[in-house]
BAMARTOR-438558 format. One record per residue: residue in three letters; y, z, x of N, C-alpha, C in turn. Coordinates in steps of 0.1 Angstrom, whole numbers, plus 5000, padded with zeros to 4 digits. Last residue first. Layout:
// BAMARTOR-438558
ALAYZXYZXYZX ...
END
This chain:
// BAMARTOR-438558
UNK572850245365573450095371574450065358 UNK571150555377572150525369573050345377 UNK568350705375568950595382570250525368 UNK568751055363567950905363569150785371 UNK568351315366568351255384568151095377 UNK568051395341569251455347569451335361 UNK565751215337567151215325568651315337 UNK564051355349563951255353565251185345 UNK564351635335564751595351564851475353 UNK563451575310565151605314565351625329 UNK560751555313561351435304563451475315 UNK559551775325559551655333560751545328 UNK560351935298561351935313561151825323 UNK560951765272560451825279560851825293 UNK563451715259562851805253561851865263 UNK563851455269564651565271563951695267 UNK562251255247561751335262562551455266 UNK563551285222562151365224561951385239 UNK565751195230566151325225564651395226 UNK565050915237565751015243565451145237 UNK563750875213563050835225563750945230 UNK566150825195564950905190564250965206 UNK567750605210568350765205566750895206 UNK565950415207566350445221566650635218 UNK565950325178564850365188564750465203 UNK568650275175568350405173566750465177 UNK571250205200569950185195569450305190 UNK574250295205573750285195572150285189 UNK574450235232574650105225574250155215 UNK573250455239574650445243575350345233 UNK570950385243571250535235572950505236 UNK570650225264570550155250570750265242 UNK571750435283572450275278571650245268 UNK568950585281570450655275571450535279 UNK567450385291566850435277568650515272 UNK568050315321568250215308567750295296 UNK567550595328568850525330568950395319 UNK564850665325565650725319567650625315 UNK563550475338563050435326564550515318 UNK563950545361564950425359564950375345 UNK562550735364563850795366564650645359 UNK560050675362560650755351562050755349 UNK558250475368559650485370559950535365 UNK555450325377555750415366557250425371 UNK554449955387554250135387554750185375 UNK553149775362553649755373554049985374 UNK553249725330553149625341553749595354 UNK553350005327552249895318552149755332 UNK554750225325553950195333552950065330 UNK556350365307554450335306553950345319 UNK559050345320558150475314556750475310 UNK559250095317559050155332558350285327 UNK558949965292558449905302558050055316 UNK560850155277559950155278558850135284 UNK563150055294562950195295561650175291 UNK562949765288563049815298562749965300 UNK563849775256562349685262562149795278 UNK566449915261565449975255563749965257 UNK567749675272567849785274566949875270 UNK566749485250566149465268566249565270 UNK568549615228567249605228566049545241 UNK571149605239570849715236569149715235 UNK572949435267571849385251571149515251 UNK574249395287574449525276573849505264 UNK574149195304574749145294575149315282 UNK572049305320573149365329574449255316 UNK569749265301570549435303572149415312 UNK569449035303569749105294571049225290 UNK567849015323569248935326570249015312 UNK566349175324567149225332568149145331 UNK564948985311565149175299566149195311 UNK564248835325564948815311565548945308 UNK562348975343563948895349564348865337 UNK560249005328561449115334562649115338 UNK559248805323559848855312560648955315 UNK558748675351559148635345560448705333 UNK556748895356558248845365559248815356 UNK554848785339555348925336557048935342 UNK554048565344554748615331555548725331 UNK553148615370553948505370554748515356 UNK551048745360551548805371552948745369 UNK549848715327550048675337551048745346 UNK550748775295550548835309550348805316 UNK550248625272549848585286549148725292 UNK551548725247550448675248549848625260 UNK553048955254552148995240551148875243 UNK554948875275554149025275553149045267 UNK556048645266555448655277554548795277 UNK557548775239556448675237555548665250 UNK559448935250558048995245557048905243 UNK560948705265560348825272559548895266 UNK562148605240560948545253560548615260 UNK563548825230562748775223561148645230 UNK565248825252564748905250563648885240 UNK566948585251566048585267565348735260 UNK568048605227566848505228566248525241 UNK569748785226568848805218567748685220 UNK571148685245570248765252569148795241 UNK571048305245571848465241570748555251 UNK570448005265570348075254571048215255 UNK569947965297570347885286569948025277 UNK571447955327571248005321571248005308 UNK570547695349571347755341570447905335 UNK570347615381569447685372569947795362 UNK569747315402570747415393569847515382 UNK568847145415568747325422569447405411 UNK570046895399568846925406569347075412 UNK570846825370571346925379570846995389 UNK568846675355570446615358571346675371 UNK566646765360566646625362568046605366 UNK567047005347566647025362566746855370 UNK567446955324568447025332568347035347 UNK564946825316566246765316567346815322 UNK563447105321563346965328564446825326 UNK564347235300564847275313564647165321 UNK564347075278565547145278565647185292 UNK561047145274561947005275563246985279 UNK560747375270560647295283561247215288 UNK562547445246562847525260561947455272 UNK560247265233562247265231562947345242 UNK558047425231558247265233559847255238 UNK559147675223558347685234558747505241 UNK559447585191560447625203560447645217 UNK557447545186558347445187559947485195 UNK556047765190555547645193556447535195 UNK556147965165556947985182556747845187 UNK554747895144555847915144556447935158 UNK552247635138552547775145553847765148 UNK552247395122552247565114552847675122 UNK550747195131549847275120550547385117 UNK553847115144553147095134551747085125 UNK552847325167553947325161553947255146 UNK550747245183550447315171551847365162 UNK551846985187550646955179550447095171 UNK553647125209554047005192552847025186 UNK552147225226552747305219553647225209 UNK550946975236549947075230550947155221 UNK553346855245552346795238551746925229 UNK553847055267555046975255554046985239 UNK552047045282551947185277553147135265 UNK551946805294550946775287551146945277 UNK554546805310554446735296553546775285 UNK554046965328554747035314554346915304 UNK550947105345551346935336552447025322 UNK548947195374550147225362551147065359 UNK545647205364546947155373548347165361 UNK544147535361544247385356545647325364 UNK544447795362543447735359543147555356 UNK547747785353546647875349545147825351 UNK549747615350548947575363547847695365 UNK552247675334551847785341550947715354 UNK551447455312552847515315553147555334 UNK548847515309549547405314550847405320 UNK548647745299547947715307548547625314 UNK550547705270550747815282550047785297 UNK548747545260549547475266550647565277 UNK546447705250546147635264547547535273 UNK548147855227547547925249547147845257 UNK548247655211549447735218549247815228 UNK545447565209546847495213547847535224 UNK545047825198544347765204545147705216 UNK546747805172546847955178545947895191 UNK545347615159546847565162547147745176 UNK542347465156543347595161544347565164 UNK540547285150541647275140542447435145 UNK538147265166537647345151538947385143 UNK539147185191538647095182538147165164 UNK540347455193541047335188540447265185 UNK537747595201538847665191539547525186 UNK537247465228536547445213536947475199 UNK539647515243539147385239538247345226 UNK539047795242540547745234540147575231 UNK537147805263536647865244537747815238 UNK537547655283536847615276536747645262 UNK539847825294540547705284539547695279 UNK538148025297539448075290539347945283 UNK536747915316535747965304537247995297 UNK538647895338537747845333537747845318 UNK539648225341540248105337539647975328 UNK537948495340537548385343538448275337 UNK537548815345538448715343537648605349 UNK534248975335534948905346535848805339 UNK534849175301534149025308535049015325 UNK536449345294534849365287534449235296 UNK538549155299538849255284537149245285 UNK540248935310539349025321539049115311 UNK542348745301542548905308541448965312 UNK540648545296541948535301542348655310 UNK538748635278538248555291539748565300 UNK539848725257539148845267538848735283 UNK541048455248541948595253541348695263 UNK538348365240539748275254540048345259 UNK537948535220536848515234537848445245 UNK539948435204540048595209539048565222 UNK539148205196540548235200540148345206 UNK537048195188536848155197537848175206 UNK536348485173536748395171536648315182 UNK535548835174535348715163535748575158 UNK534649015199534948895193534648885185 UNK532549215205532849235196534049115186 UNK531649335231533449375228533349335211 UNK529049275233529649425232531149455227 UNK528749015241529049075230529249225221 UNK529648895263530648995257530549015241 UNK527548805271528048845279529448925276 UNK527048625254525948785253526648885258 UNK529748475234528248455245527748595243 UNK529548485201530248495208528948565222 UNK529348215169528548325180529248385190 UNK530748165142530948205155529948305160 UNK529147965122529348065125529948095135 UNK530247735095530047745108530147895112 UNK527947675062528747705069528547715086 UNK525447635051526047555050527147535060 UNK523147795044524547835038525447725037 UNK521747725065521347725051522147755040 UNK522847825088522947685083521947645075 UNK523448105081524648025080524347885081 UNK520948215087521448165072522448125075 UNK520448075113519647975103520248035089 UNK522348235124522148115128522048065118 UNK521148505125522148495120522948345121 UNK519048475138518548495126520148455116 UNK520248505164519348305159519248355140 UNK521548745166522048595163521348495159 UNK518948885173519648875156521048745158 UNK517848785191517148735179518148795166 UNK520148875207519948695207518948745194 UNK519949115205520849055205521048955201 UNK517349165214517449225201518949175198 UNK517349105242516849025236517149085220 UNK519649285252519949185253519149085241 UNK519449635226519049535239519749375235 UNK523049785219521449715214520549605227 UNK525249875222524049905233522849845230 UNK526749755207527449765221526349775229 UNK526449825180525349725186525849665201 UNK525250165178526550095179525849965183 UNK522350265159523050275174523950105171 UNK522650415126522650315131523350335148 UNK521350715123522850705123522350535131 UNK520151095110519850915113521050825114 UNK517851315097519451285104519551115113 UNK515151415100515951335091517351285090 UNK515251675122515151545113515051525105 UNK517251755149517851805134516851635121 UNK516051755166516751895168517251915150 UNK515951515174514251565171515051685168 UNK517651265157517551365167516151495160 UNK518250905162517650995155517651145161 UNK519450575154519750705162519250815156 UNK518150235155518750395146518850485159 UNK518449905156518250035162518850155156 UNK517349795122518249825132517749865135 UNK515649475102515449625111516849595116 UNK515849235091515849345080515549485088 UNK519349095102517649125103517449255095 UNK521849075098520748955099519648975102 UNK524449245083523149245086522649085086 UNK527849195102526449185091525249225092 UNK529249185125529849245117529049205104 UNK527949085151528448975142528949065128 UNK526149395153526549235158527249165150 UNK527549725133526649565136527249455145 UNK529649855133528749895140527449815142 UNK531149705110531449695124530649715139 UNK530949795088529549735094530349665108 UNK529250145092530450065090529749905095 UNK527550355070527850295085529250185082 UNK525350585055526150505058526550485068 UNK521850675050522550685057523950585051 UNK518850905032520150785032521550755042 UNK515550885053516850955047518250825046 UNK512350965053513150855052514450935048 UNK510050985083511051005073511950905069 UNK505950965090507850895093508550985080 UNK504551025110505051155105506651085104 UNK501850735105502950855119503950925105 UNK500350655090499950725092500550835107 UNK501750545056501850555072501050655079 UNK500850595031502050485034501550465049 UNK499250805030499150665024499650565028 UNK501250985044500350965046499550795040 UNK504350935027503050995029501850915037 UNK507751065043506650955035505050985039 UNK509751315034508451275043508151145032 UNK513051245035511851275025510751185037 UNK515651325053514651375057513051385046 UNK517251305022517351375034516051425041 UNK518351084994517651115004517951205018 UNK519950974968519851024981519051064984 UNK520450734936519650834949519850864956 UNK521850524932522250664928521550774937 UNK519950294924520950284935522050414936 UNK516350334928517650384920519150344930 UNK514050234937514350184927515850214926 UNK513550424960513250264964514250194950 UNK513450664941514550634955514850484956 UNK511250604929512450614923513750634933 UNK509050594951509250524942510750524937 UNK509550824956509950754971510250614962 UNK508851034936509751034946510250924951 UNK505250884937506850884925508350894929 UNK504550984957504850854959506150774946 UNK504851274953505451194966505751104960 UNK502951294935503851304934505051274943 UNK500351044925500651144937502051164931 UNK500250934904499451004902499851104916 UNK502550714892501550754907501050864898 UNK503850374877503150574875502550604887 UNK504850164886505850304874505150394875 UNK506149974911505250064903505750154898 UNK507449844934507349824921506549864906 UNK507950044952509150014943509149994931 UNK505150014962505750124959506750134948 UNK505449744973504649754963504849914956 UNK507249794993507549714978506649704967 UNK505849975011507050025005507149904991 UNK502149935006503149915011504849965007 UNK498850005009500050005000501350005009 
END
């Protein structure tokens, strides 16, 4: 006798199996640690009701009718799906292929994402670029970056597009071609992507400037715009070469008195995010943008002060 043949029966004569019976059946039931019998099995299994997220699955589904569980000899019946971060390699791949054949009985395309990062948990081909890009759970690998954005676009990614033409731009793994970063950042410009055409329009813009005014190197746009490109560099590159980059904006910014570079900057140095820690200089641009009014800045200030590291580095801050 088996669990479904269990399910599907109305009278036992054992009492157990009525129990396990009406569990199997009811979608109201719970369970904690109910022995199954003997009949059923002849190891000392339990059964108990668990919840999960399904996050805690591959591919964010069930595709096989087993998980690895988590059990403890200390408390049984207690039971908890294992994260699928640790699930074996081969238990990996067979629940992908499984998760293969219904989606092409389904009809639909699935994203797989390689083995080699399936711990992180991708969901797109876009994001796999990204982890490939930054080194996120996987050896940085440029390469493999464009390759996953290359397939991403053929599958109609305008968000795709718009990183590999950063690539281009940049010489990220690839020879550096503005035109060809033009190009790309039009195409996704018209599917939609909102920065894109602007990205296009600031290349185009400098290479005409650079054509007319050889060594010359204006300075185009407000600061609300050299600051607005400076987060864009920081949220989707990073690169070494980005980062410089978005610093020297926010600086060209600040020494303009643009309250929000002013602010970008304190932040920046007070992390520590891209590049040492600076408290003291984090302090000095945070009370100028506290100065300009910003009310971010304001808040910021008045909390660190509060603590004494916070008001030394505020009393001794680099003042420009």
């Amino acid at each position: 006798m088996n669990l479904p043949s269990v399910r599907r029966a109305e009278n036992f004569d054992v009492p157990s199996l009525a129990q396990i019976s009406e569990y199997l059946s009811s979608e109201v039931t719970r369970v904690f640690g109910l022995d199954v019998p003997a009949s059923l099995s002849r190891y000392p299994l339990k059964i108990s009701t668990t919840w999960f997220s399904c996050r805690e699955l591959h591919l964010g589904h069930l595709a096989l009718q087993t998980i690895p569980l988590l059990i403890s000899d200390d408390l049984p019946g207690l039971v908890r799906p294992l994260p699928h971060r640790f699930w074996p390699e081969a238990f990996l791949l067979e629940w992908q292929k499984s998760a293969q054949r219904t989606a092409a009985e389904r009809g639909v395309t699935l994203y797989l994402p390689p083995l080699e990062m399936a711990a992180e948990g991708p969901t797109s081909l876009v994001e796999e670029g990204y982890m490939y890009m930054h080194g996120k759970g996987v050896k940085k690998d440029l390469q493999k970056a464009r390759q996953s954005w290359e397939r991403a676009v053929d599958q109609g990614s305008a968000t795709a597009l718009y990183f590999l033409a950063h690539l281009y731009e940049e010489g990220l793994g690839v020879e550096k071609d503005w035109r060809r970063a033009v190009s790309n950042f039009e195409r996704a410009a018209q599917m939609g992507h909102k920065q894109s055409q602007q990205e296009a329009d600031r290349i185009k813009m400098r290479e005409q400037m650079a054509t007319a005014f050889p060594g010359l190197q204006p300075e185009l746009g407000s600061p609300d715009d050299w600051c607005n490109q400076a987060v864009e560099y920081l949220a989707n590159l990073g690169s070494k070469k980005r980062i410089g980059q978005a610093l020297e904006l926010l600086k060209r910014g600040a020494q303009r008195g643009h309250a929000t570079s002013l602010f970008n900057l304190a932040v920046i140095y007070h992390n520590g995010d891209y590049g040492p820690r600076n408290g003291r200089l984090s302090m000095g641009y945070l009370q100028r943008a506290a100065d300009k009014g910003q009310a971010s800045a304001k808040a910021m200030l008045l909390a660190r002060k509060r603590t004494l590291v916070g008001f030394f580095e505020w009393y001794f801050r680099v003042r420009r």
